[in-house]
N, C-alpha and C positions, 0 to 999 in steps of 0.2 A: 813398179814394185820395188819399192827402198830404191841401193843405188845400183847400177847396171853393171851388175859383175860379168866383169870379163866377157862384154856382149861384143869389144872391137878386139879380142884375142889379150895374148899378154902382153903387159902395157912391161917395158926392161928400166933395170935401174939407170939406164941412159936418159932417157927422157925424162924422169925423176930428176936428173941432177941439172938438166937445163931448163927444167921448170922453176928447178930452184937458184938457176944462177950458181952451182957448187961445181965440185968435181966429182966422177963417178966415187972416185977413195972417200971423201967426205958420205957423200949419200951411206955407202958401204958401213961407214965408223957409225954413223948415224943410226942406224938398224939396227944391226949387230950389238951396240950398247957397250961393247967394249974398252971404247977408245973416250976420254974426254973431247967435248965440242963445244963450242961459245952456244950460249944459252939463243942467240935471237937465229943463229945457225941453224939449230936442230929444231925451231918452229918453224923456222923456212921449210927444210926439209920432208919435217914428219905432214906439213899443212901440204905440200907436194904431191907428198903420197899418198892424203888423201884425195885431192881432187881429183887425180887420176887410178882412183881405185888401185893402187898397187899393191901386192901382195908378194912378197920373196917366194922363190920359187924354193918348195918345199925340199926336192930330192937337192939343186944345188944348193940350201944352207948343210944339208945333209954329208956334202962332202968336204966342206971347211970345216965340218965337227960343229955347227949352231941347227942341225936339223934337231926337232923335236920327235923322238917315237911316241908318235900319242895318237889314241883310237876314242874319237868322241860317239859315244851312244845316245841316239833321241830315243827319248820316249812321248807314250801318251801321258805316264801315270807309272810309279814305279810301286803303286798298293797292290796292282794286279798281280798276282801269282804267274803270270804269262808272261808278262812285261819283266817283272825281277827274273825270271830262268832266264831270260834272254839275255839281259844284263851281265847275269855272274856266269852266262857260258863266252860271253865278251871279256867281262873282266881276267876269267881265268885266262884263256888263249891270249891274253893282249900281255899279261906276268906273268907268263911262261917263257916268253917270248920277252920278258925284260922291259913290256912297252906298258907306257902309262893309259890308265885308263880313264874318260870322263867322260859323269852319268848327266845328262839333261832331262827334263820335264817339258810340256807345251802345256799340257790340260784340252790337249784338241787346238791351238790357236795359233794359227796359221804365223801371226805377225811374231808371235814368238817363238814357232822353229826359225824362221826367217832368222832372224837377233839370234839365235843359237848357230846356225850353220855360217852367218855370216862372222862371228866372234871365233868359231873353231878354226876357220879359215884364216883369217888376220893372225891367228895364235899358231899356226902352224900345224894342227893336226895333219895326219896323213891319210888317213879316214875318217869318215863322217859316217856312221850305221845308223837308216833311219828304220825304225820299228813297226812292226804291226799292219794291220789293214787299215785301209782308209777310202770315204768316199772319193771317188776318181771323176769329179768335175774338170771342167776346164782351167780353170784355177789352178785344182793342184796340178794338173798335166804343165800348166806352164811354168808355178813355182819349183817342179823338181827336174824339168828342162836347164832350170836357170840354174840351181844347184848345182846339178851334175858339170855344165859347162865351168861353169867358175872354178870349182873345186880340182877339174882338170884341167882348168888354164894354171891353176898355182901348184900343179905335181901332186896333187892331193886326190882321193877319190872317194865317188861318193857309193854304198853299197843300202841297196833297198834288201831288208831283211821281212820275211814276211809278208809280201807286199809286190805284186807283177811291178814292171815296168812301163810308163803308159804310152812310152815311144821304144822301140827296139832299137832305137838308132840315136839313142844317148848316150854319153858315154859311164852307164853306170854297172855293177854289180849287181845279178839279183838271186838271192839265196831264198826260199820258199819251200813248203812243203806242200805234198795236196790236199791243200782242202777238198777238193771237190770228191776224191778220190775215198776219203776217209769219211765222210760223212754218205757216201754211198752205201758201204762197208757197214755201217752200224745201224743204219734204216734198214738195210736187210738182213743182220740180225735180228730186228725186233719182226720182220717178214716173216723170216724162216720161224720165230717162235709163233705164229698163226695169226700178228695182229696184221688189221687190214685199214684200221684207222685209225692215221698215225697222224698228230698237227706235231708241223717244225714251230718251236717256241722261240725268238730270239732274231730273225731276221731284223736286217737294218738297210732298206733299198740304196744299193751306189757303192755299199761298204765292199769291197774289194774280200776279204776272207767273208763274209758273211752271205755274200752273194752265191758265191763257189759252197759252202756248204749248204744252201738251198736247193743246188743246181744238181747236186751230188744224190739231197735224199729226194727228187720228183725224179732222176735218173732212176734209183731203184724201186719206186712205184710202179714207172713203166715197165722197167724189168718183170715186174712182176704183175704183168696184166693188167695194173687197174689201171680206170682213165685220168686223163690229166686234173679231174677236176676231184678226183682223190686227195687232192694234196690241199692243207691247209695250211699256210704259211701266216704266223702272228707277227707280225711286226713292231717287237718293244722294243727292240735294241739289246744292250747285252749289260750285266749286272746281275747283284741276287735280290736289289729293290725289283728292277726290273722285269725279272722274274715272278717274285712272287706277286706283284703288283696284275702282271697277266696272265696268270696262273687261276689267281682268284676272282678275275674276270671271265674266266673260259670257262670255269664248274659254274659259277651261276647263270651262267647264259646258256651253255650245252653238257650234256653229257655222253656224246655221241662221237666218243673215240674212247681206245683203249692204250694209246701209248705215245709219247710226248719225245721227240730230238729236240733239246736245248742248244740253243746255240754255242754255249760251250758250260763249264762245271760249273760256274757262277750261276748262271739265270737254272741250272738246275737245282741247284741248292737252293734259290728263291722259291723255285718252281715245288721241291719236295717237303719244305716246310707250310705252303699254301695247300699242298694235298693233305696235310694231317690237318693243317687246321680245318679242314673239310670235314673232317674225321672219314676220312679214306686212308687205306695202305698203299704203302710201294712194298713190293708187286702184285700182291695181292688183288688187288682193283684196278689201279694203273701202273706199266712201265715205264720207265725213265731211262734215259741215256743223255750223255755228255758230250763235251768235246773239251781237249787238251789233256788231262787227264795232270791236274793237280797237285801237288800232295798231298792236298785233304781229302782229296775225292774218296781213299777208300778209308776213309773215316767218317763219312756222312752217314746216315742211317736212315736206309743201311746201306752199304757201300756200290758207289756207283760204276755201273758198266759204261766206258767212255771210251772216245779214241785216245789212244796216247799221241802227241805231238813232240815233236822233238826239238822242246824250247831252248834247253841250253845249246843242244849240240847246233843245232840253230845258229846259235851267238857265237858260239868257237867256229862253226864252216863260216861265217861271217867273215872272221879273220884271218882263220888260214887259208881259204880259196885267194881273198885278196891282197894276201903277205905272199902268198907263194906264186903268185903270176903280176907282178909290178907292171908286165909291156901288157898286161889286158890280152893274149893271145889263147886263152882256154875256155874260150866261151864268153858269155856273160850271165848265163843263167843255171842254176843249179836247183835241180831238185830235190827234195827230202821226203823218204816214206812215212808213212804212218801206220800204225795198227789198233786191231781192236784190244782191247783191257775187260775182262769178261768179269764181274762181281755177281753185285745179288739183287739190283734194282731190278733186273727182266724176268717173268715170266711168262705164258699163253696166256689168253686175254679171259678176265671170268667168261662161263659158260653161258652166263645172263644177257652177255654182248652188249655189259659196261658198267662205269665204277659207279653203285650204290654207297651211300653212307652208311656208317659203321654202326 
């Protein structure tokens, strides 16, 4: 997988300089950028340090005054409204704190976090914050294995924001709220309001936050007496195509539930537009609920009952748990609560026991 960062520990500028035939001072001047060097000098060197993976150790450029303060953020996708909070509660806390901030993209594509975290690292970051949930194959378990290691063989670290860890014995960050927790919470809201047939809309099997808010609303089914096979879980993934794409699938096929957990405000907002095109209400005929809780959410129509997620604060515990413990001695995992956002999507399910057209 690319080149093998930091898989024989850290490679020192000693052995750079006798790769290169130089002296440690030269390699040094070479790096640092400082100093003038004869041009076929500094390809010996810099071609050096590539072959041997090298990377300046982060914290000592830090104390010759050549360290960089800088907090790189991956994302999936910086259109989501999830993904940006997460971002500008990173941004904020990174210039607050005087530190430079830089926003990255994948599209989902492995080869290109790879080419992002290995570029952040070369470049000196201090942190690496990766974003979001993600399916947790083998694969990734071993590309953020490799991360992690690298990033702490060069003084750097790597913090999984949103997202477990898939080994507890890496050496990374992991900042998280409950999914599972808060998606419990809002399926028995729509309980307690007397519905009893509830599909989760928006599962994505493997997906690390998706999975957990699955696990959250068949937790409060059981809670509440019914059997496991109560539970009907749609698996479109997450979006407001997405949504209304399976939304408008599930009224022509069934009409035999009264109230919809989205995976999160997107796929409800797909999800609340395919019930008018039905010419059905919210609440009136069916409930909706959310997750993350938006900005827009209580601008939808009509304004939706979701969990709040705490995107930004998110992104700023991101930085401050790991600006403020540099030796790694306060854990490695931190929790974030959630709650519910009560609007006007919920009401008891009609008394007809289910959504007729208008």
């Amino acid at each position: 997988m690319g080149s093998d960062m930091a898989s024989k520990g850290r490679v020192t500028i000693r052995e750079v300089a006798e790769r290169a035939g130089v002296s440690v001072a030269t390699v040094s001047r070479v790096l640092s950028g400082n100093y003038p060097v004869p041009p076929a000098t500094r390809a010996r060197v810099l071609r050096a340090a590539r072959d041997l993976d090298y990377v300046a150790n982060a914290h000592a450029r830090a104390l010759v005054g050549g360290g960089r303060k800088m907090v790189a953020v991956v994302l999936r996708q910086v259109t989501s409204p999830f993904y940006a909070q997460v971002a500008e509660g990173v941004e904020a806390e990174a210039a607050a704190r005087g530190w430079l901030c830089l926003v990255g993209t994948t599209g989902g594509d492995p080869a290109r976090e790879l080419e992002f975290v290995q570029l952040m690292r070369e470049e000196g970051a201090r942190l690496v914050i990766l974003v979001g949930g993600v399916v947790e194959d083998d694969a990734y378990r071993e590309r953020v294995a490799h991360y992690a290691q690298a990033l702490d063989a060069a003084g750097a670290r790597l913090v999984l924001c949103g997202r477990p860890a898939p080994d507890p014995g890496i050496p990374a960050l992991v900042v998280e709220f409950d999914n599972e927790a808060g998606a419990r919470a809002i399926t028995a809201h729509l309980l307690s309001a007397g519905h009893r047939r509830i599909v989760f809309l928006g599962g994505l099997p493997g997906n690390t936050a998706l999975d957990a808010r699955v696990a959250g609303y068949r937790a409060a089914l059981a809670e509440h007496g019914l059997p496991a096979e109560a539970a009907q879980v749609v698996d479109c993934g997450l979006g407001r195509a997405a949504g209304h794409r399976a939304m408008t699938e599930l009224l022509k096929n069934t009409r035999e539930f009264t109230a919809v957990v989205a995976g999160d405000d997107m796929v409800a907002a797909g999800a609340l537009r395919a019930i008018t095109d039905a010419g059905l209400r919210v609440p009136h005929d069916l409930s909706v609920v959310g997750y993350n809780d938006i900005p827009l959410a209580e601008d939808f129509n009509p304004p939706l009952t979701t969990v709040r997620t705490p995107a930004e604060e998110l992104g700023r515990a991101a930085v401050r748990i790991a600006l403020r413990d540099p030796d790694h001695t306060a854990g490695t995992h931190h929790l974030l609560g959630t709650h519910i956002v009560v609007r006007d999507s919920v009401q008891p399910p009609p008394t007809d026991g289910g959504p007729t057209p208008a």
